[in-house]
PQR file with spaces between the fields and no chain letter, atoms N, CA, C, O and H, PARSE charges and radii, in Angstrom:
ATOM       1  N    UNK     1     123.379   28.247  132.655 -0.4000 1.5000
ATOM       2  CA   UNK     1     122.322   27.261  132.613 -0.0000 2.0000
ATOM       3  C    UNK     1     120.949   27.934  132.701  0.5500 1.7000
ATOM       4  O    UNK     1     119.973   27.342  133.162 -0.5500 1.4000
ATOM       5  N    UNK     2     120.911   29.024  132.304 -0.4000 1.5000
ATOM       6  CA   UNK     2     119.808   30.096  131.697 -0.0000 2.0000
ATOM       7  C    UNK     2     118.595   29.250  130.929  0.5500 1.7000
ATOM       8  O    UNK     2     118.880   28.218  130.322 -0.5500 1.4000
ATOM       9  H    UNK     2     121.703   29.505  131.930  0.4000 1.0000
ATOM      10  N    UNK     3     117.333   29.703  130.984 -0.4000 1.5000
ATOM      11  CA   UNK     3     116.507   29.740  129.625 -0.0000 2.0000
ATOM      12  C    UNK     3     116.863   30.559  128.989  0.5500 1.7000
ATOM      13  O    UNK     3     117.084   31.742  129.246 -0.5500 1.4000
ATOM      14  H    UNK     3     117.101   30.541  131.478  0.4000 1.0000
ATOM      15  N    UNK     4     116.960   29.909  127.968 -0.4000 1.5000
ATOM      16  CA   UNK     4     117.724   30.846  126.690 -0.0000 2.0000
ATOM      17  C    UNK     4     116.936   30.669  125.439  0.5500 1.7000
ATOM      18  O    UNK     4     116.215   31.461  124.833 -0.5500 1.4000
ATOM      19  H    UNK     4     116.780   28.948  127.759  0.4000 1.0000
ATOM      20  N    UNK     5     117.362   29.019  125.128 -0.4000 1.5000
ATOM      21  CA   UNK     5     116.846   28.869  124.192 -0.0000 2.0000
ATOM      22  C    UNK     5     115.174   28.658  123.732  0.5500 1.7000
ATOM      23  O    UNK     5     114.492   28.108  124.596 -0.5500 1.4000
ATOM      24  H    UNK     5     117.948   28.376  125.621  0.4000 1.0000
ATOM      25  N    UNK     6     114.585   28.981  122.670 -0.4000 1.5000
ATOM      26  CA   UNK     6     112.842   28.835  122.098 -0.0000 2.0000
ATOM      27  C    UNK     6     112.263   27.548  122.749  0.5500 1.7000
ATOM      28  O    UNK     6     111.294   27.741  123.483 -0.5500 1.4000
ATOM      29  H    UNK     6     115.139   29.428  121.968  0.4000 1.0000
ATOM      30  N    UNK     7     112.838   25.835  122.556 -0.4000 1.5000
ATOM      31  CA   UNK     7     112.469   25.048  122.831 -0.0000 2.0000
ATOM      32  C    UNK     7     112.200   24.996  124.321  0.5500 1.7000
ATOM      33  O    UNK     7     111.530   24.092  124.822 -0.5500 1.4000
ATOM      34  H    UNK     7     113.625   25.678  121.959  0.4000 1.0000
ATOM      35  N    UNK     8     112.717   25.949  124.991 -0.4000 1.5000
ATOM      36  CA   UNK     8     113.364   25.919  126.713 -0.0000 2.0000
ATOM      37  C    UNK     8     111.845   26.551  127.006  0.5500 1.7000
ATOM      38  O    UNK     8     111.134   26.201  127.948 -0.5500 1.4000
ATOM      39  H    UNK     8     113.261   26.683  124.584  0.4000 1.0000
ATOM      40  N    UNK     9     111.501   27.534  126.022 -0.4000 1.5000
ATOM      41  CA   UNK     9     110.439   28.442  126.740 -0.0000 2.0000
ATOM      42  C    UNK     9     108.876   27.763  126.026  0.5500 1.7000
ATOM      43  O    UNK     9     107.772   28.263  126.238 -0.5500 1.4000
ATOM      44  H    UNK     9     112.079   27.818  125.257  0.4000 1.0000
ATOM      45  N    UNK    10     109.077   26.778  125.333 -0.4000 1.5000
ATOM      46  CA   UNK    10     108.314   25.959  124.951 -0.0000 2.0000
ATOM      47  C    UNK    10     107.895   24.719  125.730  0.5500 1.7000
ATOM      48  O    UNK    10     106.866   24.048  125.659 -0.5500 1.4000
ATOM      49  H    UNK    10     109.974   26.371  125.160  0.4000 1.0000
ATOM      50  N    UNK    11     108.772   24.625  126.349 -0.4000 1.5000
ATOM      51  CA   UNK    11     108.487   22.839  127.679 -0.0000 2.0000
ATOM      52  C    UNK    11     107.526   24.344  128.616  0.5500 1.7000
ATOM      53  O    UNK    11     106.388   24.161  129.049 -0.5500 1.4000
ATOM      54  H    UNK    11     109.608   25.170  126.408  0.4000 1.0000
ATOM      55  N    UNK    12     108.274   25.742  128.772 -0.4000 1.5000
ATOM      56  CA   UNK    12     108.120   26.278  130.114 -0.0000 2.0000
ATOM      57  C    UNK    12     106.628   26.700  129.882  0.5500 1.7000
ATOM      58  O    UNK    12     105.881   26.720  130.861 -0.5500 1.4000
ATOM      59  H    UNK    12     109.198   25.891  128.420  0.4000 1.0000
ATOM      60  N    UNK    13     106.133   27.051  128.599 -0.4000 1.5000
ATOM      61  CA   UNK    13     104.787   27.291  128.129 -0.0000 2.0000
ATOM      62  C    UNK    13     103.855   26.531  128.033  0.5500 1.7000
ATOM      63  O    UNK    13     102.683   26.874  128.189 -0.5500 1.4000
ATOM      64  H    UNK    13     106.740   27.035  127.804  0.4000 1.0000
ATOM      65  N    UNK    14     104.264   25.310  127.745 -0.4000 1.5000
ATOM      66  CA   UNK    14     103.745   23.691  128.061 -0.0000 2.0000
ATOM      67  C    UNK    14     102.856   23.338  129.350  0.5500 1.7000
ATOM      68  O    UNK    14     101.685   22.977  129.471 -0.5500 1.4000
ATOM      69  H    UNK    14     105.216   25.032  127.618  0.4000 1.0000
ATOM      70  N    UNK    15     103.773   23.561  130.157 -0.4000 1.5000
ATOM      71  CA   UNK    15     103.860   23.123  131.475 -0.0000 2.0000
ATOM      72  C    UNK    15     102.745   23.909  132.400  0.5500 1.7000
ATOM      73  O    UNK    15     102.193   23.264  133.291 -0.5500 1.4000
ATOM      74  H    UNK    15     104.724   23.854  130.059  0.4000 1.0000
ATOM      75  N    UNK    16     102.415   25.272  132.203 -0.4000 1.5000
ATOM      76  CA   UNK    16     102.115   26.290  132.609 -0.0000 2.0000
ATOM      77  C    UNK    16     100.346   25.883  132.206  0.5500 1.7000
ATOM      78  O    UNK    16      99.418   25.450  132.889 -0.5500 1.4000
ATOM      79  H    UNK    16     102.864   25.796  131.480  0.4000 1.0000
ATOM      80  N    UNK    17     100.496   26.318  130.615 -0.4000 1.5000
ATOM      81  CA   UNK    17      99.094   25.697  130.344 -0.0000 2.0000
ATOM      82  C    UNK    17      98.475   24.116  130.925  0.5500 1.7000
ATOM      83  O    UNK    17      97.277   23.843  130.843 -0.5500 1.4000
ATOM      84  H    UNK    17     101.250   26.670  130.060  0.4000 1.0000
ATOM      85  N    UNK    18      99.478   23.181  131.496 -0.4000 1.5000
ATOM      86  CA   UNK    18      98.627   22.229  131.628 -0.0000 2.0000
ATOM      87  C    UNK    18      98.870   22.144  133.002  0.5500 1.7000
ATOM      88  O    UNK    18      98.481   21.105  133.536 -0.5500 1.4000
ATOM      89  H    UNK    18     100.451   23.402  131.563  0.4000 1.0000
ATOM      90  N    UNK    19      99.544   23.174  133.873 -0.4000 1.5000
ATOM      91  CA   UNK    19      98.663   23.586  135.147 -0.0000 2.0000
ATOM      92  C    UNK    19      97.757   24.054  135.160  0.5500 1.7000
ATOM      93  O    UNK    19      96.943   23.512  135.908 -0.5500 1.4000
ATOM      94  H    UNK    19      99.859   24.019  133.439  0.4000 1.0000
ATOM      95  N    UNK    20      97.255   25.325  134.393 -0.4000 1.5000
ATOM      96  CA   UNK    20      96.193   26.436  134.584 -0.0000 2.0000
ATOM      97  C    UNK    20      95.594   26.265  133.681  0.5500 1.7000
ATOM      98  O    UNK    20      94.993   27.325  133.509 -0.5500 1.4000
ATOM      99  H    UNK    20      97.916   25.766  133.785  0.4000 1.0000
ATOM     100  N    UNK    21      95.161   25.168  132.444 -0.4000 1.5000
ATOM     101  CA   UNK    21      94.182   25.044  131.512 -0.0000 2.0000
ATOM     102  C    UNK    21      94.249   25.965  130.443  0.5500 1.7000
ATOM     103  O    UNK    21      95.117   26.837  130.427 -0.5500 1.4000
ATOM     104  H    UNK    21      95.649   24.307  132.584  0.4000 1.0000
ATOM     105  N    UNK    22      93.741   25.894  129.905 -0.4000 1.5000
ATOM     106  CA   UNK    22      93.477   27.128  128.760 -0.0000 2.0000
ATOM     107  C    UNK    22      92.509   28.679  129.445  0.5500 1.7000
ATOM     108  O    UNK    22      93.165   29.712  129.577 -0.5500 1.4000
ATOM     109  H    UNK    22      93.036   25.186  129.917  0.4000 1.0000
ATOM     110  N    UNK    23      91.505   28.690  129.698 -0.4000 1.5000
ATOM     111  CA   UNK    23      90.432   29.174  130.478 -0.0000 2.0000
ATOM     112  C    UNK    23      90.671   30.060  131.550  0.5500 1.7000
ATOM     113  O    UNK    23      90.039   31.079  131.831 -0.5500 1.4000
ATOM     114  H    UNK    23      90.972   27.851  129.590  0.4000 1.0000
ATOM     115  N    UNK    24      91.962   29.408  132.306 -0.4000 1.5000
ATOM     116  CA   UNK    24      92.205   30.086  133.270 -0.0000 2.0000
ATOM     117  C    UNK    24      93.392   31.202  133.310  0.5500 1.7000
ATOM     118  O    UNK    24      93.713   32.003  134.187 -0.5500 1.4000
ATOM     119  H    UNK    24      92.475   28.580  132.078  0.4000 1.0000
ATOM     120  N    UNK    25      93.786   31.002  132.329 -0.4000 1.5000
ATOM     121  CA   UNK    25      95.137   32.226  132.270 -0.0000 2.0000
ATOM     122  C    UNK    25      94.581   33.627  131.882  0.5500 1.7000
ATOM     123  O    UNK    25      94.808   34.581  132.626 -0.5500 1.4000
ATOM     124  H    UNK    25      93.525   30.352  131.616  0.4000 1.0000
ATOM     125  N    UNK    26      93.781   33.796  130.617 -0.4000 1.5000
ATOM     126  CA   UNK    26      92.666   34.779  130.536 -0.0000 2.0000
ATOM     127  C    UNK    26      91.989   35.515  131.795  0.5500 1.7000
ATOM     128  O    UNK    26      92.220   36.676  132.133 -0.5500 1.4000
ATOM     129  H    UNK    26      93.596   33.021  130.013  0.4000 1.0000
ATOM     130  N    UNK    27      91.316   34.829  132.278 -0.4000 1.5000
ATOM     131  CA   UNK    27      90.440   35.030  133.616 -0.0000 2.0000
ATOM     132  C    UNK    27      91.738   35.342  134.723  0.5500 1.7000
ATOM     133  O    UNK    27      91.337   36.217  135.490 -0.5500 1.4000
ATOM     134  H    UNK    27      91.128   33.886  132.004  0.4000 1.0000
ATOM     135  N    UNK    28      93.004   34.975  135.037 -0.4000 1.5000
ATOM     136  CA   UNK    28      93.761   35.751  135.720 -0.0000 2.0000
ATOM     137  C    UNK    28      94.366   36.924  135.322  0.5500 1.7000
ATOM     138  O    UNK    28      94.695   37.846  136.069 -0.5500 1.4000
ATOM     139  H    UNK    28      93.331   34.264  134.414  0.4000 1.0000
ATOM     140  N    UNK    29      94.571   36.839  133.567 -0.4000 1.5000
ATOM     141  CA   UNK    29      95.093   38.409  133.641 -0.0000 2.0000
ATOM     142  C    UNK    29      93.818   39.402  133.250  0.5500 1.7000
ATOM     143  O    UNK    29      94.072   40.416  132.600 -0.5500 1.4000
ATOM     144  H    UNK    29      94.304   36.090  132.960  0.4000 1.0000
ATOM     145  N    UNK    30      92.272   39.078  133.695 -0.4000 1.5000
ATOM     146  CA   UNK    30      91.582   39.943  133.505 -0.0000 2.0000
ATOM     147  C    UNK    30      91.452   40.423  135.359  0.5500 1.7000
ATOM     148  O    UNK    30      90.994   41.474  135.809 -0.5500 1.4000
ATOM     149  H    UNK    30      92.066   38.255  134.223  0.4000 1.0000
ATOM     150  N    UNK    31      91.886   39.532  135.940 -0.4000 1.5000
ATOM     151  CA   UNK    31      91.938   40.166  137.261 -0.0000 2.0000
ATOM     152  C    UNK    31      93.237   40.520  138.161  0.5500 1.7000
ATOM     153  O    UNK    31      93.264   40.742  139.372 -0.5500 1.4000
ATOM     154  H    UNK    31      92.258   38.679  135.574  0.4000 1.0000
ATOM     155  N    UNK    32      94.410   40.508  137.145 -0.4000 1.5000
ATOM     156  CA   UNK    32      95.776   41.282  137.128 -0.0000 2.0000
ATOM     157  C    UNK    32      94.987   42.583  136.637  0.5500 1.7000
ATOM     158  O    UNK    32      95.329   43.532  137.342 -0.5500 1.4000
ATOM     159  H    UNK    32      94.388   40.328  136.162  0.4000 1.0000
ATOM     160  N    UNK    33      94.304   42.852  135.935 -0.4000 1.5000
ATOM     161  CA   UNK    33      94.299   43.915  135.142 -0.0000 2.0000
ATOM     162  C    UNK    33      93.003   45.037  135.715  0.5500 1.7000
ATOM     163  O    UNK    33      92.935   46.208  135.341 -0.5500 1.4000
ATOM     164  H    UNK    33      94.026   42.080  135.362  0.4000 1.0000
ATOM     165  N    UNK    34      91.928   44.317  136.793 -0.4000 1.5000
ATOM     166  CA   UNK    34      91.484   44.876  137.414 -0.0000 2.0000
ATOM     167  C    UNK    34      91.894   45.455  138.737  0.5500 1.7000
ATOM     168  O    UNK    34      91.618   46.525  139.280 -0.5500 1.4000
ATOM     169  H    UNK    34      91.984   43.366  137.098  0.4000 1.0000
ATOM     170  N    UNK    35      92.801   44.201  139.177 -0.4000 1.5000
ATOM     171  CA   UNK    35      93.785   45.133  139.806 -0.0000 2.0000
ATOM     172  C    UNK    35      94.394   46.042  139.609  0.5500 1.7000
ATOM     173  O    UNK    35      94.432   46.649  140.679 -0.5500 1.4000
ATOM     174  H    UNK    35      93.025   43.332  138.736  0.4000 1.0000
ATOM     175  N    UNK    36      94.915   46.549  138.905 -0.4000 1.5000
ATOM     176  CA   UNK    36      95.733   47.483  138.521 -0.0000 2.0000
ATOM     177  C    UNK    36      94.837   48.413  137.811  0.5500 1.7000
ATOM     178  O    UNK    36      95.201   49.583  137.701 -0.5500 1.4000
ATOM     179  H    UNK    36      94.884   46.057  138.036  0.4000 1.0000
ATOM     180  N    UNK    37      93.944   48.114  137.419 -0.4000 1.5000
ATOM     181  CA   UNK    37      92.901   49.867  137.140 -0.0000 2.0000
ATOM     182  C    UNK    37      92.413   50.246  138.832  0.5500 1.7000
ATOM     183  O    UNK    37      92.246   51.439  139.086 -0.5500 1.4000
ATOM     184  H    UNK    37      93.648   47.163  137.509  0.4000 1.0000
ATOM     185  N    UNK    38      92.199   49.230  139.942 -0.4000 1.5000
ATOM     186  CA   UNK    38      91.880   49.953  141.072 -0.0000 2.0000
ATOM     187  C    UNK    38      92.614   50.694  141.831  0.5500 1.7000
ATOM     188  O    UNK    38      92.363   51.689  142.511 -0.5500 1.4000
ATOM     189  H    UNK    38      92.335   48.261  139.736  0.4000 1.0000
ATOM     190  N    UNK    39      93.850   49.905  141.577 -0.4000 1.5000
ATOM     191  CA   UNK    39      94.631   50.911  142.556 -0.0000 2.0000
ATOM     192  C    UNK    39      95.153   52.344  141.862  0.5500 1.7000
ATOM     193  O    UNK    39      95.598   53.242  142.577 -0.5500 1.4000
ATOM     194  H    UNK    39      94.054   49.097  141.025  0.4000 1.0000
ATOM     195  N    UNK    40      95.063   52.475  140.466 -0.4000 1.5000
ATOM     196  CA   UNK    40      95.122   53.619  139.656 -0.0000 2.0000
ATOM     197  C    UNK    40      94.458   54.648  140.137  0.5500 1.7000
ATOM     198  O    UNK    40      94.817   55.779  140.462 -0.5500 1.4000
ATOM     199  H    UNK    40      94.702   51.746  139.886  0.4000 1.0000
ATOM     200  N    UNK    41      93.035   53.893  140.143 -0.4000 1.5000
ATOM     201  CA   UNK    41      91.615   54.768  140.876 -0.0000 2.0000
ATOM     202  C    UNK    41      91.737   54.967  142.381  0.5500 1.7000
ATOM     203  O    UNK    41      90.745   55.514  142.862 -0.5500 1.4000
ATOM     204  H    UNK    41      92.743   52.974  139.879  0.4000 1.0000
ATOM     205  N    UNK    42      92.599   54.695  143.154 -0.4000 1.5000
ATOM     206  CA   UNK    42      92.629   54.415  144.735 -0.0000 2.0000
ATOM     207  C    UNK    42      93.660   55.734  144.322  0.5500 1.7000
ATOM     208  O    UNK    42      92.993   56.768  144.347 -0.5500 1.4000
ATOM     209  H    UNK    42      93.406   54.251  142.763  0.4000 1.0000
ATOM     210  N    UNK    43      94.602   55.903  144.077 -0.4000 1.5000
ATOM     211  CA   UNK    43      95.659   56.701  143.677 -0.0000 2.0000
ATOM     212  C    UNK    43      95.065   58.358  143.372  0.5500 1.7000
ATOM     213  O    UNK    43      95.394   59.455  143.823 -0.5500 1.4000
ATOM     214  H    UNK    43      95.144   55.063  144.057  0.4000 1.0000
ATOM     215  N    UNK    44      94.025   57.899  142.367 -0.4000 1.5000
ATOM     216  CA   UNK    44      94.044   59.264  141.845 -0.0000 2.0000
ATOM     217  C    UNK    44      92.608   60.370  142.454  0.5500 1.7000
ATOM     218  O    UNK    44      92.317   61.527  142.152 -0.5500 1.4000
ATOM     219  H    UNK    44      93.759   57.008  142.001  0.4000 1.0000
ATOM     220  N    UNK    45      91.718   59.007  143.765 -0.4000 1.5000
ATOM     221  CA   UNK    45      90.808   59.187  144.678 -0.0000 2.0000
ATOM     222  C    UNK    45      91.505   59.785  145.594  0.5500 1.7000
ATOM     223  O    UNK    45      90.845   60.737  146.009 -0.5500 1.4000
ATOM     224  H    UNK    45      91.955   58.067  144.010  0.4000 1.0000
ATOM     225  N    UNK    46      92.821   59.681  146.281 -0.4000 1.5000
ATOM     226  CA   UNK    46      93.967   60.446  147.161 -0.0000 2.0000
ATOM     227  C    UNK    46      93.948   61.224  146.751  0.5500 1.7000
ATOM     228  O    UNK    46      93.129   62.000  147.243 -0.5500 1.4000
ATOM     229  H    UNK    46      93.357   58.907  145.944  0.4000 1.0000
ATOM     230  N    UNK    47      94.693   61.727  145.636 -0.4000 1.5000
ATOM     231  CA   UNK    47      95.341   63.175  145.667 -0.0000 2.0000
ATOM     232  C    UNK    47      94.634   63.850  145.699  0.5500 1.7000
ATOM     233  O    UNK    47      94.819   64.939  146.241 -0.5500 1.4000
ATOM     234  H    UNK    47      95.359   61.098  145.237  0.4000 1.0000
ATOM     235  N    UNK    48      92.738   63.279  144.746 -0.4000 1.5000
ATOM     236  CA   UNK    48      92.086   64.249  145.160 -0.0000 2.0000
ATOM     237  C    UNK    48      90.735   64.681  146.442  0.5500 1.7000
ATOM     238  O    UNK    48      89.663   65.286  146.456 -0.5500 1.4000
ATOM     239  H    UNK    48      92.588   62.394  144.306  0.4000 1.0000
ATOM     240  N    UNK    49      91.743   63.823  147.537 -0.4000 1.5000
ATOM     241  CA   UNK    49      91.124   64.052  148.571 -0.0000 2.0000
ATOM     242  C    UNK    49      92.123   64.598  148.975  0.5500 1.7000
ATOM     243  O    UNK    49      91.873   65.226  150.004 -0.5500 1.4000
ATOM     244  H    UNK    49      92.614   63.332  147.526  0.4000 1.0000
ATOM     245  N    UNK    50      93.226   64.674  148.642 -0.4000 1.5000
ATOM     246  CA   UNK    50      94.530   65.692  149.439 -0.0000 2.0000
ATOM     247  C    UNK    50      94.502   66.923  148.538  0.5500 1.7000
ATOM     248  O    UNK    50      95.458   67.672  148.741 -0.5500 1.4000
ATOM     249  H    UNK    50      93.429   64.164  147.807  0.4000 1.0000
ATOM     250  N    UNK    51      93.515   67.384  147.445 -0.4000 1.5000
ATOM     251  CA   UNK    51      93.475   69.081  147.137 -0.0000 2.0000
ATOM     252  C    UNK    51      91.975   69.482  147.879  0.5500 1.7000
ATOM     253  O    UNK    51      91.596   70.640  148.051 -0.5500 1.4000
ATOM     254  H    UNK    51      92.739   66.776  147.280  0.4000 1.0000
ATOM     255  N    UNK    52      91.295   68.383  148.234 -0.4000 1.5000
ATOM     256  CA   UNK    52      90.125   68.976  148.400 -0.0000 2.0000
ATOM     257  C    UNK    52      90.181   69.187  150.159  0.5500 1.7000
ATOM     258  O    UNK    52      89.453   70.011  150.712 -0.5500 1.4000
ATOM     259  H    UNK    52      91.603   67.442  148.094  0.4000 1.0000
ATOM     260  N    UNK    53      91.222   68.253  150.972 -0.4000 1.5000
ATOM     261  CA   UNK    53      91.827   68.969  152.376 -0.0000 2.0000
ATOM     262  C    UNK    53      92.700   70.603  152.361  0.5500 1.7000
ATOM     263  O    UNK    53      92.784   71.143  153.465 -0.5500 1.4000
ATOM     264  H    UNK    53      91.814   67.583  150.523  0.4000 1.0000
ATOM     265  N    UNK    54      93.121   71.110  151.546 -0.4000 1.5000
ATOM     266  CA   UNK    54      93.899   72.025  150.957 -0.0000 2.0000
ATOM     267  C    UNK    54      92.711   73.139  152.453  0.5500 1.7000
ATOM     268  O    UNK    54      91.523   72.881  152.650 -0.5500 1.4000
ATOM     269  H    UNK    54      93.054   70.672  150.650  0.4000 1.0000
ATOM     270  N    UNK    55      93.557   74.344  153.281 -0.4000 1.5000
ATOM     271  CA   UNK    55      92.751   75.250  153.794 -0.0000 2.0000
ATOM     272  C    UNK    55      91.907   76.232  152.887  0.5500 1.7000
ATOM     273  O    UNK    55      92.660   77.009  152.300 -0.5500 1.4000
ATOM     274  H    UNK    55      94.521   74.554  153.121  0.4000 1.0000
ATOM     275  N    UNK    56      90.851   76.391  152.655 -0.4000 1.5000
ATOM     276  CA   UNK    56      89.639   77.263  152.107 -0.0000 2.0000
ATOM     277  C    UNK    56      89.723   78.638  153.117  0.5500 1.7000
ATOM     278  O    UNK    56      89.684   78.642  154.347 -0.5500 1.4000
ATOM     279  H    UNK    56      90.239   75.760  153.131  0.4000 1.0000
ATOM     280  N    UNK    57      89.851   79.820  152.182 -0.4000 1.5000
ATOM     281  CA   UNK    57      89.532   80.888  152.648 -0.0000 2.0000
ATOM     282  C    UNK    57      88.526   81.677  153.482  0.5500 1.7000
ATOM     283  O    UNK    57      87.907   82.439  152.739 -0.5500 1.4000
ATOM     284  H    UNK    57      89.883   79.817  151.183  0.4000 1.0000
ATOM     285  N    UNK    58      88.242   81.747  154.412 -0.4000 1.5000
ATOM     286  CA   UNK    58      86.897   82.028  154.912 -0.0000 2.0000
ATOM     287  C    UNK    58      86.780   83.731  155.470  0.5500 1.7000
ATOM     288  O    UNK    58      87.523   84.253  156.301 -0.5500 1.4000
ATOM     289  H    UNK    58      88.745   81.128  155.015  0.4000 1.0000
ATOM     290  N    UNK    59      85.605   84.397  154.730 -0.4000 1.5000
ATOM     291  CA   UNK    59      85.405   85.570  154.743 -0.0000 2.0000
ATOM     292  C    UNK    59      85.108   85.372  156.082  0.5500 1.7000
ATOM     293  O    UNK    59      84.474   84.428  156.553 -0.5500 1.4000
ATOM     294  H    UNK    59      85.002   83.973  154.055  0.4000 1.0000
ATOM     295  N    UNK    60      85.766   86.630  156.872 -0.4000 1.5000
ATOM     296  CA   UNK    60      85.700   87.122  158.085 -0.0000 2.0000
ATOM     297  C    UNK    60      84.989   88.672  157.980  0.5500 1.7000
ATOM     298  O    UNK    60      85.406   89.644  157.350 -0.5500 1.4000
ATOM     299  H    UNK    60      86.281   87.397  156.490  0.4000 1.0000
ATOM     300  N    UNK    61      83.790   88.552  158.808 -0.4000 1.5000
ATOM     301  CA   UNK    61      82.976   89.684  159.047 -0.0000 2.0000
ATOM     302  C    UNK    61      83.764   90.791  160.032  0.5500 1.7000
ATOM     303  O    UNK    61      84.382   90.136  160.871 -0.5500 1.4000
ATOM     304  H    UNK    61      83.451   87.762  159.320  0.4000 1.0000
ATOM     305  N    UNK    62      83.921   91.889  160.190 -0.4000 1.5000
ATOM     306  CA   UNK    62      84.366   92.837  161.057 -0.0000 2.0000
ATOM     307  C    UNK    62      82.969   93.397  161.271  0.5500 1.7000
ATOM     308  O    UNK    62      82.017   93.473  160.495 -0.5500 1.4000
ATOM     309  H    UNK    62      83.419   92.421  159.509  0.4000 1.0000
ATOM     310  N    UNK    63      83.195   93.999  163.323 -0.4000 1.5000
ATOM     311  CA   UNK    63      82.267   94.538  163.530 -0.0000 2.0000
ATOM     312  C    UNK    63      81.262   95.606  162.687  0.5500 1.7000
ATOM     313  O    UNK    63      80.051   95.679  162.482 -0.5500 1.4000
ATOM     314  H    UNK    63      83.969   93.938  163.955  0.4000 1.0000
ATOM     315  N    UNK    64      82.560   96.461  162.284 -0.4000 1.5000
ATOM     316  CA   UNK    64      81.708   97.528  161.667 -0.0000 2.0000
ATOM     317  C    UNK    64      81.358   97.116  160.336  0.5500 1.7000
ATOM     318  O    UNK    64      81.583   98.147  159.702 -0.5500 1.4000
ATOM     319  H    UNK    64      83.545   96.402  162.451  0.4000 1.0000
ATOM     320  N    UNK    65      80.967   96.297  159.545 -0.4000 1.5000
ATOM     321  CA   UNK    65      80.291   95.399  158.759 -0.0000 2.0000
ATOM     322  C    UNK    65      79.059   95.096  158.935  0.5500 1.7000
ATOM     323  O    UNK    65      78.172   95.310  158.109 -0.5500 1.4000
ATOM     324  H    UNK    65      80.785   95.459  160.060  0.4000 1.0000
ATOM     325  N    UNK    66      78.849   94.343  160.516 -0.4000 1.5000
ATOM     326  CA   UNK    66      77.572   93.951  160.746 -0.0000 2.0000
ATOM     327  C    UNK    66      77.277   95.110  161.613  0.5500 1.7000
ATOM     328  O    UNK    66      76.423   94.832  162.455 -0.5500 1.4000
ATOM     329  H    UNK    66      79.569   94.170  161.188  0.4000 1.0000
ATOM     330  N    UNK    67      77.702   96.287  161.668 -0.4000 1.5000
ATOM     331  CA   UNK    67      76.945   97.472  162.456 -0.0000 2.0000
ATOM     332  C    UNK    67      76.706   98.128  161.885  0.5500 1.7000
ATOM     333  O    UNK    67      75.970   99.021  162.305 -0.5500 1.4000
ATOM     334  H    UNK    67      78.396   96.512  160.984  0.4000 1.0000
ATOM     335  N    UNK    68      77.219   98.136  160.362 -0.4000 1.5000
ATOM     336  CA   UNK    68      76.112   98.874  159.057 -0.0000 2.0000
ATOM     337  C    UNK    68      74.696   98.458  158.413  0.5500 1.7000
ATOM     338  O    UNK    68      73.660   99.034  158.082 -0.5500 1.4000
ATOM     339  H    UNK    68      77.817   97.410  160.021  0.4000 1.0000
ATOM     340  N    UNK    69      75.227   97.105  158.413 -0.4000 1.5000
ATOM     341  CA   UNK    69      74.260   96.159  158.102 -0.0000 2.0000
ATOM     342  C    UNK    69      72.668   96.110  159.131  0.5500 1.7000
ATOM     343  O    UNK    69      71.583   96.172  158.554 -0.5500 1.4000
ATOM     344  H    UNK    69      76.069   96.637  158.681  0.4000 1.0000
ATOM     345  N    UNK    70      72.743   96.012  160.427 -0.4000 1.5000
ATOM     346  CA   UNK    70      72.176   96.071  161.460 -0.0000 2.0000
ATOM     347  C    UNK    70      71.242   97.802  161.225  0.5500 1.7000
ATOM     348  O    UNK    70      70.101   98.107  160.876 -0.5500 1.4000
ATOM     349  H    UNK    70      73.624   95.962  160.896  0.4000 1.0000
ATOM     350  N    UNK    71      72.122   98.354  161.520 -0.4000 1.5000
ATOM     351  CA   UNK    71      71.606  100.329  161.156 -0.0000 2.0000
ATOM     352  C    UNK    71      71.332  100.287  159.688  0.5500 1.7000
ATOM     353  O    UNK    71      71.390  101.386  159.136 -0.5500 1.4000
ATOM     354  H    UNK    71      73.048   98.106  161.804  0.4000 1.0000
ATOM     355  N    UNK    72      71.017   99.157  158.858 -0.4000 1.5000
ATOM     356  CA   UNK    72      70.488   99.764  157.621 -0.0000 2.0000
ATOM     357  C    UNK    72      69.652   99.041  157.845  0.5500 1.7000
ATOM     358  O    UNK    72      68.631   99.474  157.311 -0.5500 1.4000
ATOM     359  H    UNK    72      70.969   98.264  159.306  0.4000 1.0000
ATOM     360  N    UNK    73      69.403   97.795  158.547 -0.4000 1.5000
ATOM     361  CA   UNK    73      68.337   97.017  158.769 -0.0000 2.0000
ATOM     362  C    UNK    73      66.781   97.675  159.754  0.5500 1.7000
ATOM     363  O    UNK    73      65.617   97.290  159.651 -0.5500 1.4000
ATOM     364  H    UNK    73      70.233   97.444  158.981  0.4000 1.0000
ATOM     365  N    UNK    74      67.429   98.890  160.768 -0.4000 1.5000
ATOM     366  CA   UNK    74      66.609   99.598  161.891 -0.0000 2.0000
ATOM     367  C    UNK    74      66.324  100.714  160.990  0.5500 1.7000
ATOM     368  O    UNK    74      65.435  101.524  161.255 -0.5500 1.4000
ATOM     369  H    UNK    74      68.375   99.203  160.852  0.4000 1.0000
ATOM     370  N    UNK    75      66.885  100.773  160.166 -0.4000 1.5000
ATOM     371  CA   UNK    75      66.217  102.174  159.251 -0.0000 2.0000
ATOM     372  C    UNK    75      65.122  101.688  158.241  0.5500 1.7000
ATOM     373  O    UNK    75      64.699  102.696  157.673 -0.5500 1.4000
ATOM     374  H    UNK    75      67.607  100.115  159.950  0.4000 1.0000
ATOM     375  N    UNK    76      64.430  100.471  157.740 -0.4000 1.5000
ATOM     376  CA   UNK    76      64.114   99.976  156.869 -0.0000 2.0000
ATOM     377  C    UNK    76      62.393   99.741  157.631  0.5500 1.7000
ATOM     378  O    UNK    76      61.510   99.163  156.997 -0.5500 1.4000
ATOM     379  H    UNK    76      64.773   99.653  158.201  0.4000 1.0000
């Protein structure tokens, strides 16, 4: 006792439009459809806040680095 048949999906297409008008089915799948570009953008705003958490290398000075630096600075 399926919709099956064309006429079946014709009462069901009927019915639909003369809940939601003409006007309004448009205007919901333009905001089905903004939905779904945001959360695309929410999605692809993550991952790249999860490469840009990624640990960064950080040059580490050794003493005798800044005690060359320093003795080339007192010679100057």
């Amino acid at each position: 006792m399926g919709i099956t048949g064309w006429w079946q999906w014709v009462i069901v297409l009927v019915i639909v439009l003369l809940l939601f008008g003409r006007g309004k089915i448009p205007e919901l799948m333009g905001d089905v459809a903004k939905g779904i570009k945001n959360f695309r953008k929410g999605l692809s705003d993550e991952s790249a806040e999860a490469k840009d958490d990624s640990p960064k290398t950080v040059e580490h000075k050794t003493e005798e680095s800044v005690d060359t630096k320093t003795a080339a600075n007192e010679k100057s």
